[in-house]
C-alpha positions as CSV (number, residue, x, y, z in Angstrom):
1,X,28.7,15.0,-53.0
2,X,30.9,13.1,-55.4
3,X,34.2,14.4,-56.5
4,X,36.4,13.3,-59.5
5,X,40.2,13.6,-59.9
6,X,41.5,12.4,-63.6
7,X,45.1,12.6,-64.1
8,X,47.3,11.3,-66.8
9,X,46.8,13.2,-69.9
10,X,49.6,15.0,-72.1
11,X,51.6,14.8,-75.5
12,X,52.7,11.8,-77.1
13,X,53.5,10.7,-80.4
14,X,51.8,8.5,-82.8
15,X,52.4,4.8,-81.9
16,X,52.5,5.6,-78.0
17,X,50.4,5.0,-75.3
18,X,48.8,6.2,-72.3
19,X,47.3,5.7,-68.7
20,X,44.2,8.0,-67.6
21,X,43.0,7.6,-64.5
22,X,39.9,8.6,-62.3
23,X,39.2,8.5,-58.6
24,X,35.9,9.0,-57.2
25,X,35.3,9.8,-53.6
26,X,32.4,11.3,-51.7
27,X,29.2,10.2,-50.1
28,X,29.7,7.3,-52.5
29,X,27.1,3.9,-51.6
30,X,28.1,2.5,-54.5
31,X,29.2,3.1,-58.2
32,X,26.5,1.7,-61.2
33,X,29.1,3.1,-64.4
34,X,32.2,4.3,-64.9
35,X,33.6,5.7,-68.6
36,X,35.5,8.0,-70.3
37,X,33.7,10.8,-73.0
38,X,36.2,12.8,-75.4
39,X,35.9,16.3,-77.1
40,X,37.9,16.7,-80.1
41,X,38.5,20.3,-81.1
42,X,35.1,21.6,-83.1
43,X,32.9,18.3,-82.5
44,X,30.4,16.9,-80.1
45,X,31.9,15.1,-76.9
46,X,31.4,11.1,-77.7
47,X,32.0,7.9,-76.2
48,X,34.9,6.2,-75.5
49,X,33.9,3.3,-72.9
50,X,32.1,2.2,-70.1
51,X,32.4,-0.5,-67.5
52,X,29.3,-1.3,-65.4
53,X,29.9,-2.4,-61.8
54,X,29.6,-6.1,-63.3
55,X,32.4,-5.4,-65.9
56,X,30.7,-5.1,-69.0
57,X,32.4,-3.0,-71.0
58,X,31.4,-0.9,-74.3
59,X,33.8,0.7,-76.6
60,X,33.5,2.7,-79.2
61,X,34.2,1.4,-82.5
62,X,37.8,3.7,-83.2
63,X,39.2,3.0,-80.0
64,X,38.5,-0.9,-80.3
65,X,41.6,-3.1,-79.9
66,X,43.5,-0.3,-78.9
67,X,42.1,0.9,-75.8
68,X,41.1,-0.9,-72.5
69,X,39.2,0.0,-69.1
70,X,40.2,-1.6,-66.1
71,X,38.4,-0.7,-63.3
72,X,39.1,-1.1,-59.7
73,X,36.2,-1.5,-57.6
74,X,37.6,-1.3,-54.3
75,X,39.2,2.6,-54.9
76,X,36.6,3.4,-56.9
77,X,38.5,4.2,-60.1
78,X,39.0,3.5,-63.1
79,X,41.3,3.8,-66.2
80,X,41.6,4.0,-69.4
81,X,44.9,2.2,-70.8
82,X,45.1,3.9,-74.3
83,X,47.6,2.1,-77.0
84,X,48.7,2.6,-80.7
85,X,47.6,6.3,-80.1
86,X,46.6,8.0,-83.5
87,X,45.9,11.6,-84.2
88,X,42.4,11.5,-84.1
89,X,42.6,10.5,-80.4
90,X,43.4,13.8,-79.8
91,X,40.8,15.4,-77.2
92,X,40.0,16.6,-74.1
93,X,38.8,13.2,-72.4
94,X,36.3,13.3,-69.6
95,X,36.0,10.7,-66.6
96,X,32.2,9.6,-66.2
97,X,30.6,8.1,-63.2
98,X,27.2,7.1,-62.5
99,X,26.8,6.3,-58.3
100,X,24.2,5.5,-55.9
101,X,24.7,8.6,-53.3
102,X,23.8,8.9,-49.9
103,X,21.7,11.8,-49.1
104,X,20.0,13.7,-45.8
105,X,16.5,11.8,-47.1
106,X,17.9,8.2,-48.4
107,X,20.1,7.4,-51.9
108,X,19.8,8.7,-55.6
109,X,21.6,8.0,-58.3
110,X,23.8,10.9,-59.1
111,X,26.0,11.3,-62.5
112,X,29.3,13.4,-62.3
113,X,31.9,14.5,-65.1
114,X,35.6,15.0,-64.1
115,X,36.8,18.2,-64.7
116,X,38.8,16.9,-68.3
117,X,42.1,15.6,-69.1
118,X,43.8,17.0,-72.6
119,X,45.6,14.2,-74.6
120,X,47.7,15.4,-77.0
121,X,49.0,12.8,-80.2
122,X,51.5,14.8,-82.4
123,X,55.0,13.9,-83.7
């Protein structure tokens, strides 16, 4: 019903930066949040940030003044612009959306993961 396509992960070394994005398409009415999740190597997946449909945006408190999420409302994606990239950013990051879906007997909110993007920070 709702399909996500992330692209834009890889290896990059300490200092650098990198684009993520996400593309959500389906039997979309509209889209309430959009956010990225990460998954470091032996820990629980976690926050990164979140933009509602207004543009509020929450950020976790490691990634603050380093990362940003621009979102574009009209393609229905979103990014995550990720500068001054440390080690500890590495994971595998995960696109979330949370949309108002059309259905057979009226709209639901639904809530999708993408299928995960691996960002890689190493010299």
């Amino acid at each position: 019903q709702v399909q996500l396509v992330e692209s834009g992960g890889g290896l990059v070394q300490p200092g650098g930066s990198l684009r993520l994005s996400c593309a959500a398409s389906g039997s979309i009415f509209s889209i309430n949040a959009m956010g990225w999740y990460r998954q470091a190597p032996g820990k629980q997946r976690e926050l990164v940030s979140v933009v509602s449909s207004g543009g509020i945006t929450n950020y976790a408190d490691s990634v603050k003044g380093r990362f940003t999420i621009p979102r574009d409302n009209a393609k229905n994606t979103v990014y995550l612009q990720m500068n001054s990239l440390k080690p500890e950013d590495t994971a595998v990051y995960y696109c979330y959306v949370k949309a108002l879906i059309v259905t057979m007997t009226g709209q639901r909110y639904l809530e999708v993961w993408g299928q995960g993007t691996l960002v890689t920070v190493s010299s």
